[in-house]
DOVEX-677118 format. One line per 8 residues: number of its first residue (from 1); their letters; for each residue x, z, y of N, C-alpha, C, O. Coordinates in steps of 0.05 Angstrom, whole numbers, plus 32768, in hexadecimal, padded with zeros to 4 digits. Example, Ala and Ser with C-alpha at 12.3 -4.5 7.8 and 13.67 -1.06 7.14 Angstrom:
1) AS) 8108:809C:7F8E:80F6:809C:7FA6:8108:809C:7FBE:811D:80A9:7FBE ~ 8101:808E:7FD3:8111:808F:7FEB:8102:809D:8001:810C:80A1:8017
This chain:
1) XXXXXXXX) 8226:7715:7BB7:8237:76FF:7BBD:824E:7708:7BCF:8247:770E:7BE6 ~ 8267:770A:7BC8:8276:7709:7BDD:8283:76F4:7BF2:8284:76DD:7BEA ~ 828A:76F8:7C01:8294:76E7:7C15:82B4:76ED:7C1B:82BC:76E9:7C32 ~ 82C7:76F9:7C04:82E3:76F5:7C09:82E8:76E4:7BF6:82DD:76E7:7BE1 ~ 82FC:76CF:7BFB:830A:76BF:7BE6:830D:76CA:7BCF:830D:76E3:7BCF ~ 8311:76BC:7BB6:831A:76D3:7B9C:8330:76DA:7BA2:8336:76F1:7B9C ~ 8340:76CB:7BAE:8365:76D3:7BAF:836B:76E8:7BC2:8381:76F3:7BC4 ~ 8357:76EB:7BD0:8359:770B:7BE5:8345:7724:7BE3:833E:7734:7BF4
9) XXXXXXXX) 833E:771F:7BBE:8324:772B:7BCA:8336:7746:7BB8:8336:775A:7BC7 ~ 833F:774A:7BA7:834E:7767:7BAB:835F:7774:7BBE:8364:778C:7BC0 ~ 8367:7763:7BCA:8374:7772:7BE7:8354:777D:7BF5:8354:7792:7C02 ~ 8342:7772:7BF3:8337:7774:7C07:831F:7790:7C00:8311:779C:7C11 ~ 831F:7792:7BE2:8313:779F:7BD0:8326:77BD:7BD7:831A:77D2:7BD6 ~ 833F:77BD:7BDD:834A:77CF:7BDB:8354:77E2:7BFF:835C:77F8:7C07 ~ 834C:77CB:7C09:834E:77D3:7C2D:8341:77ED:7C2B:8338:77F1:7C15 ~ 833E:77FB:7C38:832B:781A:7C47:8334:7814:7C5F:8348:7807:7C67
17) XXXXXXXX) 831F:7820:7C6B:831F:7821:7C8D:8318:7845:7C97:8306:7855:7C96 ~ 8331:7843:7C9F:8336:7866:7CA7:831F:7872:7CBE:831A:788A:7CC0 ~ 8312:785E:7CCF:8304:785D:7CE2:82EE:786E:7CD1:82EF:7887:7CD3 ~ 82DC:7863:7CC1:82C6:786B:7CB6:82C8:788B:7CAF:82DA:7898:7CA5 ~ 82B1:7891:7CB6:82B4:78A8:7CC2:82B3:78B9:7CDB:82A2:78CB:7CE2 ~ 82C3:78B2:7CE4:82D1:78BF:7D00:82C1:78B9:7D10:82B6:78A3:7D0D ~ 82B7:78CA:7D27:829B:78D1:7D38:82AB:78B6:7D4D:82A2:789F:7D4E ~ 82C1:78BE:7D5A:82CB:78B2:7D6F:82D5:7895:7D66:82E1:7885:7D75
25) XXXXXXXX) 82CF:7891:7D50:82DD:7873:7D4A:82BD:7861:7D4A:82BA:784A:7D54 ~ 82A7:7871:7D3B:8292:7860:7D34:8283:7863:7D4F:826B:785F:7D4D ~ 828A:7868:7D64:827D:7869:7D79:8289:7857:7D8D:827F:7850:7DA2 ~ 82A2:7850:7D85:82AC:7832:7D94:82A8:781C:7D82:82AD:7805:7D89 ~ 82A0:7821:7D6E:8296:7808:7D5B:8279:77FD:7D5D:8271:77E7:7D55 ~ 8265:7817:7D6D:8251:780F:7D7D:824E:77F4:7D8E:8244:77DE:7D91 ~ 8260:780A:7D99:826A:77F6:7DB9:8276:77E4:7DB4:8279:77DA:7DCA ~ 8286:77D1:7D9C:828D:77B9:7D98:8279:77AE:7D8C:8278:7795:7D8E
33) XXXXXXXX) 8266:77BB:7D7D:8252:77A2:7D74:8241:77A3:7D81:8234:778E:7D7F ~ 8236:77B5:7D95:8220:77A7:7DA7:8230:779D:7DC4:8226:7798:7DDA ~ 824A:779C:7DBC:8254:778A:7DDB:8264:7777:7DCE:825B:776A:7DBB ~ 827C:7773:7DD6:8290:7766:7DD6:8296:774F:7DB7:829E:7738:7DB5 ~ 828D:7767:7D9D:8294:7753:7D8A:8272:7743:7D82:826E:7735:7D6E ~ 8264:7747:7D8F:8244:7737:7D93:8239:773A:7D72:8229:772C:7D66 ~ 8247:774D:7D6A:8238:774A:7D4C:8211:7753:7D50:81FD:7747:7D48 ~ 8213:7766:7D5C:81F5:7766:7D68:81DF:774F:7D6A:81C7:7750:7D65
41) XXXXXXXX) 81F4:7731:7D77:81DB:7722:7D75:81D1:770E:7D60:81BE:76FF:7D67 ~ 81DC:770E:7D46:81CD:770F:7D2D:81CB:7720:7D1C:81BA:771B:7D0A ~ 81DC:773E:7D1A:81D3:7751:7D0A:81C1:7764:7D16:81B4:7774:7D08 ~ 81BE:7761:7D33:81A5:7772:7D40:81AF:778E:7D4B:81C2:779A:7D40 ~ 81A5:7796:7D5A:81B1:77B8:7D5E:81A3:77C5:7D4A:81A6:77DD:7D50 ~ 8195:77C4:7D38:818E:77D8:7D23:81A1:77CE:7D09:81A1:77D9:7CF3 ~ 81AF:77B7:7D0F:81BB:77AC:7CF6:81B5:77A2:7CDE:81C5:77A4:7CCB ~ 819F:7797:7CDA:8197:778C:7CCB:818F:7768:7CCC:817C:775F:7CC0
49) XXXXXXXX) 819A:775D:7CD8:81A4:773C:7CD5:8185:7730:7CDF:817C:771A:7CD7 ~ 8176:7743:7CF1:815E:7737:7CF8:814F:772B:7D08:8137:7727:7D0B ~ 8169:7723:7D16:8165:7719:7D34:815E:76FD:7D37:8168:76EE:7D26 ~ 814E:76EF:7D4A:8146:76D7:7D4D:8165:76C3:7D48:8163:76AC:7D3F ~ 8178:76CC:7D4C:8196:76C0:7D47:819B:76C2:7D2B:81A0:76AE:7D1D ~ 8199:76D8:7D21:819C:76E1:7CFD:8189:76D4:7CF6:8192:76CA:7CE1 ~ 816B:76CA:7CF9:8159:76BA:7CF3:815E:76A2:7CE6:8158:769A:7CD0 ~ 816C:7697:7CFD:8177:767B:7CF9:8185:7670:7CE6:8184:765A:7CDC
57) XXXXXXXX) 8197:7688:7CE0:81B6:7681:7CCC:81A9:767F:7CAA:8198:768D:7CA0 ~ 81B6:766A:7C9E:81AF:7678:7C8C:81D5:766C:7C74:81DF:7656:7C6F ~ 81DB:7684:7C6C:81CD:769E:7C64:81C2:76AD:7C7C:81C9:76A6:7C93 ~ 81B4:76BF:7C7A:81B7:76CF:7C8E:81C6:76EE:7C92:81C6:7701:7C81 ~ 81CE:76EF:7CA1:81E2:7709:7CAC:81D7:7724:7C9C:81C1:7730:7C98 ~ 81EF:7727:7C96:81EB:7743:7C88:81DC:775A:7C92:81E0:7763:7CA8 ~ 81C8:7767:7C7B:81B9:7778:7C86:81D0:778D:7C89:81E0:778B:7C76 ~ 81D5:779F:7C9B:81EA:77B3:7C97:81DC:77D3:7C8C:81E5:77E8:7C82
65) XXXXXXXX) 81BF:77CB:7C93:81AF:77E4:7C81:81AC:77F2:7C61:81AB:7808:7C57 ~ 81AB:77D0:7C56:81A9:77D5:7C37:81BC:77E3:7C2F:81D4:77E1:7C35 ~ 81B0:77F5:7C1C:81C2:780B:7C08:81D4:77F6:7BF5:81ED:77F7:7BF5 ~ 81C8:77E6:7BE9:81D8:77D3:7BDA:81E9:77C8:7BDF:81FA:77C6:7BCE ~ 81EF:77B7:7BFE:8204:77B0:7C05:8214:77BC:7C0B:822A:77B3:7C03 ~ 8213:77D8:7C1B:821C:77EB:7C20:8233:77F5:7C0A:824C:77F6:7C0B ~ 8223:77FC:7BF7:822E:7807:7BE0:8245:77FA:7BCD:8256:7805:7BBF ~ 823E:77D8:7BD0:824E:77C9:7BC0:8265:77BA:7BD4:827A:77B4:7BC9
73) XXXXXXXX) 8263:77B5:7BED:827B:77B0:7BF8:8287:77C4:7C00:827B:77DA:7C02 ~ 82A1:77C3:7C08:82B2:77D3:7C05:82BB:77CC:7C2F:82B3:77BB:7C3F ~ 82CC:77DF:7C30:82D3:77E1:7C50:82E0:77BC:7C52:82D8:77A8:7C5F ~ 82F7:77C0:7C41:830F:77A7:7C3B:82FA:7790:7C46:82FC:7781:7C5A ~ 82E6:7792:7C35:82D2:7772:7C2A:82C9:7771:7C4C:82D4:7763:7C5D ~ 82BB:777D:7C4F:82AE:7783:7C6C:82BC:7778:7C7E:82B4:7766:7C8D ~ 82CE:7781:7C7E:82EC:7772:7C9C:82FB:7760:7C8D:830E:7759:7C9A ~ 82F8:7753:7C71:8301:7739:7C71:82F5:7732:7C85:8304:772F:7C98
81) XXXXXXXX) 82D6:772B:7C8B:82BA:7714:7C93:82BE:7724:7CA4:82A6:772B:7CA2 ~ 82C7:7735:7CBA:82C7:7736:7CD3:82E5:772A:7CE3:82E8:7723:7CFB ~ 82F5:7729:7CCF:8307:7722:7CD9:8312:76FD:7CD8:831F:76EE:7CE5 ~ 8304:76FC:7CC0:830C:76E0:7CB5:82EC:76CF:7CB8:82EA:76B7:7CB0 ~ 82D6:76DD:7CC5:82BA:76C8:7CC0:82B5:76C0:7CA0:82C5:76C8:7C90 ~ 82A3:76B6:7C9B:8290:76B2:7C85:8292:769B:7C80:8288:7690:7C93 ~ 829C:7684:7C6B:829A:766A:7C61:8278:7663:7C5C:8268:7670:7C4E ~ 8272:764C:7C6B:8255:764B:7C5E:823B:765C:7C70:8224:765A:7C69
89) XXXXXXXX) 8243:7669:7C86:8237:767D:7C99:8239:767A:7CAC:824B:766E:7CB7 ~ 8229:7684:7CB5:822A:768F:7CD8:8243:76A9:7CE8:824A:76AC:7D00 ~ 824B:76B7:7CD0:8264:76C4:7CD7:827A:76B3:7CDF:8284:76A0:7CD4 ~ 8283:76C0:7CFA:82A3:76B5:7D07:82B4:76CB:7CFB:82B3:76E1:7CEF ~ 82C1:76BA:7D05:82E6:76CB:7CFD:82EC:76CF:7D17:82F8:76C0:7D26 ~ 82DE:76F4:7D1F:82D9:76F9:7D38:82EE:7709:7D3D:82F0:7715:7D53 ~ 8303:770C:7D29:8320:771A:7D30:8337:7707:7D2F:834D:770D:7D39 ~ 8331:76E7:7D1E:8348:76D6:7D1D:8346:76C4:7D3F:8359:76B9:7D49
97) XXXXXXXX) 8324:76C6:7D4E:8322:76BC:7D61:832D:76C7:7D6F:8336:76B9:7D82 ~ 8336:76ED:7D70:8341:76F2:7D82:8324:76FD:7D9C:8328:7701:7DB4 ~ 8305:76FE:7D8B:82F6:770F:7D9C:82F5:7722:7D9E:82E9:772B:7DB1 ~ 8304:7739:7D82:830C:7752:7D86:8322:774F:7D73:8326:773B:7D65 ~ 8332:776B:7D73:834B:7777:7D6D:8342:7779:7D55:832A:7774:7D51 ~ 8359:7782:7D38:8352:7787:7D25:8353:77A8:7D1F:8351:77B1:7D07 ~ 8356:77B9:7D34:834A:77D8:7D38:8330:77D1:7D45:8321:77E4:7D3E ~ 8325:77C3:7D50:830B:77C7:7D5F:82F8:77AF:7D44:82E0:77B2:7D41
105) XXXXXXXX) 8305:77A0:7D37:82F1:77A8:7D22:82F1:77B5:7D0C:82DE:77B4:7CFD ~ 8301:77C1:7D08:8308:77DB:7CFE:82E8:77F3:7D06:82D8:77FC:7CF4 ~ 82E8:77F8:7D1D:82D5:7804:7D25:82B8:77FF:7D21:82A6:780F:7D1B ~ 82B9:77E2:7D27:829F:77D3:7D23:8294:77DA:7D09:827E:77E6:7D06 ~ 82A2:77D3:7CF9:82A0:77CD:7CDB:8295:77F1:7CCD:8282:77F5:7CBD ~ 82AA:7809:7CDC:82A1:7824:7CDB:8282:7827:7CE1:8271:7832:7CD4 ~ 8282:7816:7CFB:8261:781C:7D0D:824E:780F:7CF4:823E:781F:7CE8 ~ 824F:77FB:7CEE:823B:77F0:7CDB:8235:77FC:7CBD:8221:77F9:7CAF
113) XXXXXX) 824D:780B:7CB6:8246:781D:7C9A:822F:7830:7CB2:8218:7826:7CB0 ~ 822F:783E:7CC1:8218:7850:7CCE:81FE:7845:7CC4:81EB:7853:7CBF ~ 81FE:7828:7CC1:81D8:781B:7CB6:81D3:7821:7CA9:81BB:7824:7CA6 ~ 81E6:782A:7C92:81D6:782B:7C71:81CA:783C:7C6E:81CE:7854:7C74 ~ 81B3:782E:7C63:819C:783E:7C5F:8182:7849:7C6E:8171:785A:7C69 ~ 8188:7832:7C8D:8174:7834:7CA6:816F:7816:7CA1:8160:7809:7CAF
């Protein structure tokens, strides 16, 4: 299921995030999801949406471990729903709120490809 509009979902299909990768980028994307952008307290510090908070939601928060999700969303899709929140979810629009920058979820979004497959 995705969570970008149809009318943005090839822009969003087509985004890359230059971050991914980069030692020094995914290591401040740490530090935004277990601080500041609070994605930690429903995707969990192991990242997988398992937290007494991720519990609650339903849907519930993306596992960031699964190979499958991993594999089928794309960087773009990823920072739509970090930037714009989730219709129907527990995701905010934690970059239109203005709780982080759209380089620092940039980073975030880097740090969370690191799950797949833990």
């Amino acid at each position: 299921m995705t969570r970008v509009p149809a009318d943005q979902l090839k822009a969003a299909k087509t985004e890359n995030n230059a971050f991914v990768g980069n030692a020094a980028a995914v290591a401040e994307g740490k530090t935004i999801f277990e601080g500041k952008g609070g994605c930690f307290i429903c995707h969990g510090l192991g990242g997988h949406g398992d937290t007494d908070a991720g519990k609650a939601l339903d849907p519930a928060p993306r596992n960031f471990g699964n190979t499958k999700f991993n594999n089928c969303k794309t960087d773009g899709e990823m920072l739509y729903v970090i930037r714009n929140g989730s219709s129907g979810s527990g995701m905010l629009p934690i970059v239109m709120t203005g709780m982080i920058t759209d380089e620092e979820a940039k980073k975030a979004q880097a740090y969370e490809r690191t799950f797949k497959g833990k």
